[in-house]
C-alpha positions as CSV (number, residue, x, y, z in Angstrom):
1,X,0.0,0.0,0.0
2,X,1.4,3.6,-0.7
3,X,1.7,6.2,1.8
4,X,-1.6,8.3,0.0
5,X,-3.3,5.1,-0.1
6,X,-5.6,4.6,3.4
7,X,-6.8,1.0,3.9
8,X,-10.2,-0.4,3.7
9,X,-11.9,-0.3,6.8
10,X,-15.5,-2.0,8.2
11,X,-18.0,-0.7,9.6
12,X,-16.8,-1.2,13.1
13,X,-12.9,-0.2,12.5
14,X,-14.1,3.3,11.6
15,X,-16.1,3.6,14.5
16,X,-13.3,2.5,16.5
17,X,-11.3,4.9,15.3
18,X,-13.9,7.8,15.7
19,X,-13.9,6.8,19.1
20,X,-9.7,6.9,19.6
21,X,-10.1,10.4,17.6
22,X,-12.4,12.0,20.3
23,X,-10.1,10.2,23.2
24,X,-8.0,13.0,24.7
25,X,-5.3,10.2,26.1
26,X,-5.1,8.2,22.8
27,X,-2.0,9.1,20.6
28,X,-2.6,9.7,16.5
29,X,0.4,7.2,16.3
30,X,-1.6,4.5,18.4
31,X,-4.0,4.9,15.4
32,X,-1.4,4.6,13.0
33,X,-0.6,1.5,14.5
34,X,-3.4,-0.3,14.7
35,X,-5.6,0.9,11.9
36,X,-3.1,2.6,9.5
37,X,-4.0,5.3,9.3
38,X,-1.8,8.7,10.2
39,X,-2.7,12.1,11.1
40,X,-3.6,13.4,8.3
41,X,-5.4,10.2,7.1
42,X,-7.3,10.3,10.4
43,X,-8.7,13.8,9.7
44,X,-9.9,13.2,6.1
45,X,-11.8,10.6,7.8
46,X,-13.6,12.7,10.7
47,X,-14.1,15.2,8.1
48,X,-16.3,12.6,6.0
49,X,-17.8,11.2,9.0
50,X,-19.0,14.0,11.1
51,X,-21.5,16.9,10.5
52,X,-19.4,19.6,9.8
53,X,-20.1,21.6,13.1
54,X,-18.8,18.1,14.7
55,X,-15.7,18.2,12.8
56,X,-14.6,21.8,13.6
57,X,-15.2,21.1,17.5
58,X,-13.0,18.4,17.1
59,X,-10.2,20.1,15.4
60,X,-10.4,22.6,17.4
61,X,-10.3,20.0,20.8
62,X,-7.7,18.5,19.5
63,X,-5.5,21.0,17.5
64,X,-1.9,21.5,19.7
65,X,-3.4,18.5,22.4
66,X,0.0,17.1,23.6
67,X,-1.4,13.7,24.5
68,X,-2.7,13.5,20.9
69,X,1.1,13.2,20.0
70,X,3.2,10.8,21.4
71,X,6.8,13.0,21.1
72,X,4.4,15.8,22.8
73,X,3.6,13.7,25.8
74,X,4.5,13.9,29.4
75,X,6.7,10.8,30.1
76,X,4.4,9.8,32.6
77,X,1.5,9.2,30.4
78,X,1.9,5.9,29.4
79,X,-1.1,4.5,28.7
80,X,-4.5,5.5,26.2
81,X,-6.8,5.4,29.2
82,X,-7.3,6.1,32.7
83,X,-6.9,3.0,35.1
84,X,-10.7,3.9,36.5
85,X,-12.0,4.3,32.9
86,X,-12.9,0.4,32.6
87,X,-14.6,-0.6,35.9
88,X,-15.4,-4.5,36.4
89,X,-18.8,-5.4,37.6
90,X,-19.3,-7.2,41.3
91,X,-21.7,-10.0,41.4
């Protein structure tokens, strides 16, 4: 695949990546890694998939974020989510 190609994705691996888009802890470069898809790549995408008042909200969330870039990160962040963010059910 060239670098201008982007891959094919289903149904639920563009939603996924919606989802890691809006994440404030999860790095563009996690993205590329699992889907493929870098920066640039990513935004095309939430530019077809969200109204456009959507996409400009998150551009503008987004737009200089360090923990959207992994070199930009505090060393301490080492993980795409907070340790409380997936809570296991009792009983």
């Amino acid at each position: 695949m060239s670098k201008h190609q982007t891959p094919a994705l289903n149904e639920a691996d563009r939603s996924r990546v919606i989802e890691m888009a809006w994440e404030d802890r999860t790095p563009f470069e996690a993205i590329e890694t699992l889907y493929g898809l870098d920066e640039k790549a990513v935004i095309k995408h939430m530019r077809r998939a969200l109204k456009p008042a959507s996409f400009r909200l998150w551009r503008k969330r987004v737009s200089g974020r360090a923990t959207k870039h992994q070199a930009l990160r505090d060393p301490n962040v080492s993980r795409g989510y907070c340790s409380t963010q997936y809570k296991m059910r009792s009983g």
